[in-house]
C-alpha positions as CSV (number, residue, x, y, z in Angstrom):
1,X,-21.9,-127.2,-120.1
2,X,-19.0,-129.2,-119.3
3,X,-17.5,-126.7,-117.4
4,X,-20.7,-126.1,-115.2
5,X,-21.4,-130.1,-114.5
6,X,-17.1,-130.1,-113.4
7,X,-17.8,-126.6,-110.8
8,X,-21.0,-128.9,-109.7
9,X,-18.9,-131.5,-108.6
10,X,-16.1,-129.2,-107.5
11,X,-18.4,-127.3,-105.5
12,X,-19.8,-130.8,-103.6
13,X,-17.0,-132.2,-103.0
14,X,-15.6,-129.1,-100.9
15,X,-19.1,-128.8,-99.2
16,X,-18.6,-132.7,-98.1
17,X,-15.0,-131.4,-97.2
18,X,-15.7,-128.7,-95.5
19,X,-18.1,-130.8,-93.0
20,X,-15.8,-133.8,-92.8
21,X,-12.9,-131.1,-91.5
22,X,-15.7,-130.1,-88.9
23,X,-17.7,-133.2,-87.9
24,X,-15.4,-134.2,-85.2
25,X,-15.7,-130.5,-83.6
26,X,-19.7,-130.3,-83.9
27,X,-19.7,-133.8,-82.0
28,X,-17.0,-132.2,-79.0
29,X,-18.7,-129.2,-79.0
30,X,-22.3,-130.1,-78.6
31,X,-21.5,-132.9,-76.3
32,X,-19.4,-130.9,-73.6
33,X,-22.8,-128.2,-74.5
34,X,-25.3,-131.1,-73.5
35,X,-23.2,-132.5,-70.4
36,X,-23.3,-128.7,-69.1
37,X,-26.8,-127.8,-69.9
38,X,-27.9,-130.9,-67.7
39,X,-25.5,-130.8,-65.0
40,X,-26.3,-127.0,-64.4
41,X,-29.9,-125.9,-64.1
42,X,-31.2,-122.9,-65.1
43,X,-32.5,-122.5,-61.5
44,X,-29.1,-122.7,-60.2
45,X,-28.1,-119.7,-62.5
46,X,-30.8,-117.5,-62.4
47,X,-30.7,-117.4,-58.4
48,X,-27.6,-115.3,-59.0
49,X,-27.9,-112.6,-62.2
50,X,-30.6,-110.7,-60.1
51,X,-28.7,-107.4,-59.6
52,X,-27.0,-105.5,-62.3
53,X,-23.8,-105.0,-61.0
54,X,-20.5,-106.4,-62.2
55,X,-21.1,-109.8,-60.4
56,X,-24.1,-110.4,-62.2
57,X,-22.3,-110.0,-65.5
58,X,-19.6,-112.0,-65.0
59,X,-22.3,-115.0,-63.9
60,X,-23.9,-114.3,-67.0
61,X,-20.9,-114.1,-69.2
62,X,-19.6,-117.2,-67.4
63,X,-23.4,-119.3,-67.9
64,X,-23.7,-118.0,-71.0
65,X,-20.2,-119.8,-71.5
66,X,-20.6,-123.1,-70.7
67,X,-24.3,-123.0,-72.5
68,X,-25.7,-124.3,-75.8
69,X,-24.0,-121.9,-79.1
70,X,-28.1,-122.1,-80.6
71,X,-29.2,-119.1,-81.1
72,X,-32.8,-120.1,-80.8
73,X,-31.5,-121.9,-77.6
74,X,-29.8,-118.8,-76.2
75,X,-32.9,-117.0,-76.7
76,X,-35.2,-119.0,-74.6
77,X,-33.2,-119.1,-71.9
78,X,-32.2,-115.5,-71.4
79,X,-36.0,-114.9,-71.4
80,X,-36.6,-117.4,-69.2
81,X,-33.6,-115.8,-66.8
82,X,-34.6,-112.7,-67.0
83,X,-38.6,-113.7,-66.5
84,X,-37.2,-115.6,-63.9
85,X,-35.5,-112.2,-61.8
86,X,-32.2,-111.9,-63.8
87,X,-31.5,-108.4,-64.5
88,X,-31.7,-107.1,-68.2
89,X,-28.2,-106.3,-68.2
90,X,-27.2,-110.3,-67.4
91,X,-29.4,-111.9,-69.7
92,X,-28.3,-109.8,-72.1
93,X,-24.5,-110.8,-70.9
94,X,-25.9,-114.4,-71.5
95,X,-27.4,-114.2,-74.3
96,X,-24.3,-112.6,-76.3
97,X,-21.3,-115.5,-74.4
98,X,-23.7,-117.8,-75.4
99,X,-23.6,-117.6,-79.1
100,X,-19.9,-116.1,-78.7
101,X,-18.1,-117.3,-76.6
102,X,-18.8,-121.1,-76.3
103,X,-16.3,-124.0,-76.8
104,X,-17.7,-125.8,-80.4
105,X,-17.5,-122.3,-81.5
106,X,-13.8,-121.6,-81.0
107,X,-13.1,-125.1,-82.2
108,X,-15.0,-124.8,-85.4
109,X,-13.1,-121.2,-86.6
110,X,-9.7,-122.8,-85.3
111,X,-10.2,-125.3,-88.0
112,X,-11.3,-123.0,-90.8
113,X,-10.0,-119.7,-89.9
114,X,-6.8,-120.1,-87.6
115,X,-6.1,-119.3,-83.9
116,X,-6.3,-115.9,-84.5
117,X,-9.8,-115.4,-85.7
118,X,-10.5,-117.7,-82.0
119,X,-9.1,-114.6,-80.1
120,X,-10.8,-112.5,-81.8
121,X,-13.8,-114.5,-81.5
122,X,-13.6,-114.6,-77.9
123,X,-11.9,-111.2,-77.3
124,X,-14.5,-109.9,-79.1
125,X,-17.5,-111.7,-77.2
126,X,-16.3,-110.2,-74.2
127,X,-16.3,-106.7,-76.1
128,X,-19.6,-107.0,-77.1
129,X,-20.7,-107.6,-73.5
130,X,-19.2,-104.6,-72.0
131,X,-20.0,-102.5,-75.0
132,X,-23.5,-103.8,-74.8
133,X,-23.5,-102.9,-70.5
134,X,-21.8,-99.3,-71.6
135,X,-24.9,-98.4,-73.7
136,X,-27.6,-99.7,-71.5
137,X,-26.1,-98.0,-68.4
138,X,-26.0,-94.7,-70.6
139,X,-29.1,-95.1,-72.0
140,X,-31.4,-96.9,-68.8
141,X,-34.3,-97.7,-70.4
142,X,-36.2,-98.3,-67.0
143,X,-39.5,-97.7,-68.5
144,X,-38.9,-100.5,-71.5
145,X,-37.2,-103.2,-69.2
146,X,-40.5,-103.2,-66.7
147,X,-42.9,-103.2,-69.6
148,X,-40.9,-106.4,-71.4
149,X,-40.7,-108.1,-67.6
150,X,-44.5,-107.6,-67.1
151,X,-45.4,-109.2,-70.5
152,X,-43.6,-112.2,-69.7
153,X,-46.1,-114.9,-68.5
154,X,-45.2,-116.0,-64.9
155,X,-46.2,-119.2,-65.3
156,X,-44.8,-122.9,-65.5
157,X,-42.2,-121.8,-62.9
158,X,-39.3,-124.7,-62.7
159,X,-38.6,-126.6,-59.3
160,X,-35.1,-126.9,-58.1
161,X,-33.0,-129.4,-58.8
162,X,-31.3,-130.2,-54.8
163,X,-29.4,-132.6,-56.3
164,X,-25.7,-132.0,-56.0
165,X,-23.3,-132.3,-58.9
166,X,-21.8,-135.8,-58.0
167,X,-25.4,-137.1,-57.2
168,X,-26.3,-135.9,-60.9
169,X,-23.4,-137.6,-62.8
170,X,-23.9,-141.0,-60.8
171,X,-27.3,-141.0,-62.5
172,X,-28.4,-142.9,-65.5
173,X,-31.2,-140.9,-65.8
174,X,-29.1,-137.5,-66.2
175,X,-27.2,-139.4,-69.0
176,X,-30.2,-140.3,-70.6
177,X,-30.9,-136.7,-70.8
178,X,-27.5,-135.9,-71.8
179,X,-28.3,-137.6,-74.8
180,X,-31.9,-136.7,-75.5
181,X,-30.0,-133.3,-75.6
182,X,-27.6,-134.1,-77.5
183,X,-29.6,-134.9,-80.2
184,X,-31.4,-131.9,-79.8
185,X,-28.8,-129.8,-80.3
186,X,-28.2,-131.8,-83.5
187,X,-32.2,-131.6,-84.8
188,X,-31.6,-127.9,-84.1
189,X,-28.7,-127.4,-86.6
190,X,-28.6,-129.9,-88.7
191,X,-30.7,-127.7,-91.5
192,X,-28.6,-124.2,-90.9
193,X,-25.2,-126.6,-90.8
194,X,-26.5,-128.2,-94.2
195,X,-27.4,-125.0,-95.7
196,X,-24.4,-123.2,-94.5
197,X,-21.7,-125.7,-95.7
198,X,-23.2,-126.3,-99.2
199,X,-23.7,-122.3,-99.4
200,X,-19.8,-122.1,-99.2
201,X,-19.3,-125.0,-101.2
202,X,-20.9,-123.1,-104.0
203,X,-19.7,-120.0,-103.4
204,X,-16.2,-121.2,-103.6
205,X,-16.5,-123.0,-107.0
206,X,-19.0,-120.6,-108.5
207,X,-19.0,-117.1,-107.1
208,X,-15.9,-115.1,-109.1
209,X,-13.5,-112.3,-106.7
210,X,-15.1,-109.8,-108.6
211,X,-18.6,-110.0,-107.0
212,X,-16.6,-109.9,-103.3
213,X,-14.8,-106.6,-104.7
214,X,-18.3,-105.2,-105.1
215,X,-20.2,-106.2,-102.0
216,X,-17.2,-105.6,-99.9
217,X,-15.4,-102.1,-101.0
218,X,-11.3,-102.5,-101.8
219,X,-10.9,-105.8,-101.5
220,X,-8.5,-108.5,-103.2
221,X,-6.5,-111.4,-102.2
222,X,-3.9,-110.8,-100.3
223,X,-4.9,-106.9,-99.6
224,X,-4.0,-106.0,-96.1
225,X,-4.3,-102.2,-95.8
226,X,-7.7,-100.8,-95.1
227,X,-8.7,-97.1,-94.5
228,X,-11.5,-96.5,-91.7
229,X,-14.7,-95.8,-94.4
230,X,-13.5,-98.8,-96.2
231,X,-13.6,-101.1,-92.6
232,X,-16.4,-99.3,-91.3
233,X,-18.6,-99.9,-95.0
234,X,-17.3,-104.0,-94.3
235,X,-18.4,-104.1,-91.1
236,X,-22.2,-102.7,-91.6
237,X,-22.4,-105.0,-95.1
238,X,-20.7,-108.2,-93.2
239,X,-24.0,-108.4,-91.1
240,X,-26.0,-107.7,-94.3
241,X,-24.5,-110.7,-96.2
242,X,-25.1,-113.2,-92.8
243,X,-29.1,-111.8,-92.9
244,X,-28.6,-112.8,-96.5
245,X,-27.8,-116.4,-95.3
246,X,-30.1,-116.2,-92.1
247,X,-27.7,-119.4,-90.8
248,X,-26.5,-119.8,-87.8
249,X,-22.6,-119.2,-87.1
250,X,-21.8,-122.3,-87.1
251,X,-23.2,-123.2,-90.3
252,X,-21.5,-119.4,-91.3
253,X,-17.9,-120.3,-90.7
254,X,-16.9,-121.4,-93.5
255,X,-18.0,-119.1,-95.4
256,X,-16.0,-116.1,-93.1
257,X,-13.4,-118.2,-94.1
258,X,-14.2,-117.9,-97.7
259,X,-14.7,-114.5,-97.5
260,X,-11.5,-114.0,-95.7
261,X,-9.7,-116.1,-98.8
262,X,-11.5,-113.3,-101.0
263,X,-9.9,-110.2,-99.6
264,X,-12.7,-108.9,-96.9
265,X,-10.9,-107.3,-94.0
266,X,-10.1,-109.0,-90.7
267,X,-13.1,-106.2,-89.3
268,X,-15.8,-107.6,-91.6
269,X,-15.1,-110.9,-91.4
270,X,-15.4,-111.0,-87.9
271,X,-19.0,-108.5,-88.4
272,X,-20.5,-111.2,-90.3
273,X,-19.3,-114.1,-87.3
274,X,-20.7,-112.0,-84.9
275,X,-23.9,-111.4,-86.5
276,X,-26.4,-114.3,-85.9
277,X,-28.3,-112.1,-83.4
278,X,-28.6,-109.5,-85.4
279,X,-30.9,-110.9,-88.4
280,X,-34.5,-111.3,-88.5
281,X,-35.9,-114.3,-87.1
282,X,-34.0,-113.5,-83.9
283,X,-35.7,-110.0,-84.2
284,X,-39.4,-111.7,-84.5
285,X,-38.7,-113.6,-81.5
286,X,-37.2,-110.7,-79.5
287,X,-40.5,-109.0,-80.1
288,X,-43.0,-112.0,-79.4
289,X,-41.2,-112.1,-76.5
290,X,-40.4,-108.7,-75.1
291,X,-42.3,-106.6,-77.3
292,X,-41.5,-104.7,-80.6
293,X,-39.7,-101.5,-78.9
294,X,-37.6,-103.5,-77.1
295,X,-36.7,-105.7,-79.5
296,X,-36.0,-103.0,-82.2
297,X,-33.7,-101.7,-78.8
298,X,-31.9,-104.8,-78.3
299,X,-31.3,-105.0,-82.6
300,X,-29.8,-101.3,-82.2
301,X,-28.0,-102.5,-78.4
302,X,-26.3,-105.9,-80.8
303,X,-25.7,-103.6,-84.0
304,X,-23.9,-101.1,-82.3
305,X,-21.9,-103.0,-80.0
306,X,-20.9,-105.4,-83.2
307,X,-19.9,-102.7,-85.2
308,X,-17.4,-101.3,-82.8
309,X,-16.1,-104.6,-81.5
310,X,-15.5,-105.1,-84.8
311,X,-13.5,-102.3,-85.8
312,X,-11.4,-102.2,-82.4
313,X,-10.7,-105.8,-82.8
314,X,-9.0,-105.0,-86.3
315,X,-7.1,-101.9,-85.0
316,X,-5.7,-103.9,-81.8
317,X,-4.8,-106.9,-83.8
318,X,-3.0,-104.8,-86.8
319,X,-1.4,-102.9,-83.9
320,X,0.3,-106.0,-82.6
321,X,1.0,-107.4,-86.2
322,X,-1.8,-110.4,-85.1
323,X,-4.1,-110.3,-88.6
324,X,-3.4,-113.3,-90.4
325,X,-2.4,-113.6,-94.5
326,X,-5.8,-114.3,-95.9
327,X,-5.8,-117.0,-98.7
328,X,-8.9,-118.9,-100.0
329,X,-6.8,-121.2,-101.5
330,X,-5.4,-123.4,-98.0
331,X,-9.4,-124.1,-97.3
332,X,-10.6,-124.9,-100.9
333,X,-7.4,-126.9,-102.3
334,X,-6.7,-128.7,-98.7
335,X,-7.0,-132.4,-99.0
336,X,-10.0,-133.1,-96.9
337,X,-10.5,-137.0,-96.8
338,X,-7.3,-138.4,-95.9
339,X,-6.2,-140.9,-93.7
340,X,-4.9,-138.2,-90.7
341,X,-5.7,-137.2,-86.8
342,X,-9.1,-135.7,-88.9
343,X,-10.2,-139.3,-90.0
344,X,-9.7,-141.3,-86.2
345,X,-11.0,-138.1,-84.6
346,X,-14.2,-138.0,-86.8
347,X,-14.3,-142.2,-86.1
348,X,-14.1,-141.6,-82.7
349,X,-17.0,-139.3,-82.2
350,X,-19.5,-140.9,-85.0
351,X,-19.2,-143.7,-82.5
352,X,-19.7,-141.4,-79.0
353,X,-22.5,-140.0,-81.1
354,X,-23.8,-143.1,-81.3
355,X,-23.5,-144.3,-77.9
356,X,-25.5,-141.0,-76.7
357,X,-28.2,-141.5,-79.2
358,X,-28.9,-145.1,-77.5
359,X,-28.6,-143.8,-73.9
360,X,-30.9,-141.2,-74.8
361,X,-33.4,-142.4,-77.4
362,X,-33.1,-146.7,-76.4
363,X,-31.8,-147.9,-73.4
364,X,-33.4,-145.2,-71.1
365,X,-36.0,-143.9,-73.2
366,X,-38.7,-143.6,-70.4
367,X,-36.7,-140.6,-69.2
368,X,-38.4,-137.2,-69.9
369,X,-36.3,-133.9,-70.7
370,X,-37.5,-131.0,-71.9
371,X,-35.4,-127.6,-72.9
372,X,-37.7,-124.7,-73.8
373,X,-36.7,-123.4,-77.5
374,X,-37.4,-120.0,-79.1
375,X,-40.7,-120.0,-81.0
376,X,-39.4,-120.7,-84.5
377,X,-41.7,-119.3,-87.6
378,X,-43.2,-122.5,-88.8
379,X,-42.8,-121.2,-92.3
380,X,-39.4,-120.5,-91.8
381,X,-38.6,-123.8,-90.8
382,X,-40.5,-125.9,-93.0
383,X,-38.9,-123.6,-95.8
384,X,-35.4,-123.9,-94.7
385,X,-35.9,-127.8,-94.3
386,X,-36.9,-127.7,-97.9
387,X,-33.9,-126.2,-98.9
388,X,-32.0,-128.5,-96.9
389,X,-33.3,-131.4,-98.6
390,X,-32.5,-129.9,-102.0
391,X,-29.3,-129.2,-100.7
392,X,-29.0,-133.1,-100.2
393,X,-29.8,-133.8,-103.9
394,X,-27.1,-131.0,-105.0
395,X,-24.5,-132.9,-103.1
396,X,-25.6,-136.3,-103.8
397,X,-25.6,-135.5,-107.8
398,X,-22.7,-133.2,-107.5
399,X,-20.4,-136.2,-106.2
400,X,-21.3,-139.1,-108.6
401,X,-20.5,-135.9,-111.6
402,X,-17.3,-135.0,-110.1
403,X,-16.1,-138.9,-110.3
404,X,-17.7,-139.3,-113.6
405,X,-17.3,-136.3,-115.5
């Protein structure tokens, strides 16, 4: 009994860790995401993704960059692009470099995983696109892209914003709805971020190697060498385990890093990053949206794609000696709380937080802003909220045992 009530505590305190190592970087990140999302309308964007040629890829890649890393975000907007005249091809180009290749992303793995796993994360966004272009272009489905445009309602068509840029950011309103969105961005990840981070808390103090050797074939610490079956069976059960979770990446990342630490290959670690569009609430809201053939098309267009961005990545990196020494034991036995760049940084933005919270929600709270979000299964959510708040109780008892026990 002991022993359990001491991995209780253990397994708190490294959740608590593992979010005080990242709080700093979910503040940056969603704060450049906000600024950008409100200084560049989705008017302005989808005016130029119409065609399907190379230009309207690299718009879409580029928007898609400088967007919001929610995937239930990303969703509604590359529905509302492509409703709007964007081609399939280009929302689809959106829709991955928005939950791939976005800044809090990269600065969330380069904390937990290392600047390696933030090429990868970015070379391989840009993989998935053109992988994802390659197979719509040999497949065309003509027929399935006109039947998902025509089901899109038409309706509640925005205005354009004539506003230029330096007009925009000399306004108090457009701060006001900087932070309106920056708290939106937080209510829309504060459950998955919960979740995720005392998922991987547990995990680390609870879950023994032996069950990662099972789920993930020929795996141990410090193993290197994979053979192809062994990468290719990591990279199809890497997006099985993150369906398991159903969290977003960024509420996923530490656990890639804890299943790094356990011996899963560089391929399947970067499967299981790269799978939040893959799992099934994203799949419900493909087909309310588009229809269930096309959204069983788009799972099959992700999964592919995934699967051999994946394994290229690993080959490429192990080619140029670029895959990092996994150890679990530099993220679970790191000091988190510590007086360091960590502790002023996370200062800093609690109190930038703050400021946006009473631009947004106090001193200008007459302002209106509105960002359409994917229909989320009210089940779902009122579940997951559940579990956050049980999540909350975990933590709260697991600290006061591992300072008493």
């Amino acid at each position: 009994m002991n022993q359990f009530l001491n991995e209780w505590g253990e397994a708190a305190y490294t959740s608590l860790g593992f979010f005080w190592m990242a709080l700093w970087a979910f503040a940056l990140g969603y704060l450049i995401s906000s600024m950008i999302q409100v200084f560049v309308t989705e008017k302005r964007m989808q005016n130029m993704m119409g065609d399907k040629g190379r230009k309207s890829v690299l718009l879409g890649t580029f928007f898609g960059f400088i967007s919001s890393s929610c995937s239930f975000s990303a969703l509604a907007t590359s529905k509302s692009l492509f409703k709007k005249g964007a081609s399939f091809v280009s929302s689809i180009a959106f829709l991955l470099a928005s939950t791939n290749l976005v800044i809090e992303l990269g600065i969330i793995i380069s904390i937990f995983l290392g600047w390696q796993f933030v090429v990868g994360e970015y070379v391989g966004g840009v993989l998935l696109i053109l992988f994802s272009w390659l197979l719509i272009r040999i497949i065309n489905p003509k027929k399935m892209i006109e039947n998902a445009r025509k089901r899109l309602d038409e309706s509640n068509e925005d205005h354009a914003d004539k506003k230029s840029l330096s007009e925009k950011i000399k306004s108090h309103e457009n701060w006001a709805k900087v932070g309106k969105q920056y708290g939106m961005e937080w209510k829309m990840v504060w459950k998955d971020v919960t979740v995720g981070f005392t998922i991987a808390g547990i995990v680390a103090a609870f879950v023994p190697d032996s069950f990662f050797q099972t789920l993930f074939i020929n795996t141990g610490e410090g193993q290197q060498s994979f053979g192809f079956f062994t990468l290719l069976e990591h990279v199809i059960v890497g997006p099985v385990a993150a369906f398991l979770t159903f969290i977003g990446s960024m509420g996923n990342i530490p656990l890639a890093a804890l299943l790094y630490g356990k011996g899963v290959s560089f391929a399947g670690v970067m499967a299981f990053i790269f799978s939040d569009l893959v799992v099934f609430p994203v799949l419900r809201i493909n087909a309310k949206y588009y229809g269930w053939k096309m959204s069983l098309f788009i799972l099959f267009l992700l999964f592919t794609s995934l699967i051999a961005t994946s394994l290229l990545l690993h080959y490429g990196f192990d080619l140029f000696s670029l895959i990092p020494q996994g150890t679990d034991k530099g993220i679970t036995e790191k000091k988190h709380f510590s007086i360091d760049y960590t502790f002023f940084l996370n200062l800093a933005f609690v109190a930038l937080s703050g400021l946006m919270v009473y631009f947004g929600f106090y001193k200008w709270k007459s302002v209106k802003h509105h960002k359409e979000m994917a229909p989320k299964s009210p089940l779902m959510e009122k579940t997951l909220k559940w579990i956050a708040m049980v999540c909350y109780v975990w933590l709260a008892v697991g600290i006061v045992l591992k300072f008493s026990v």
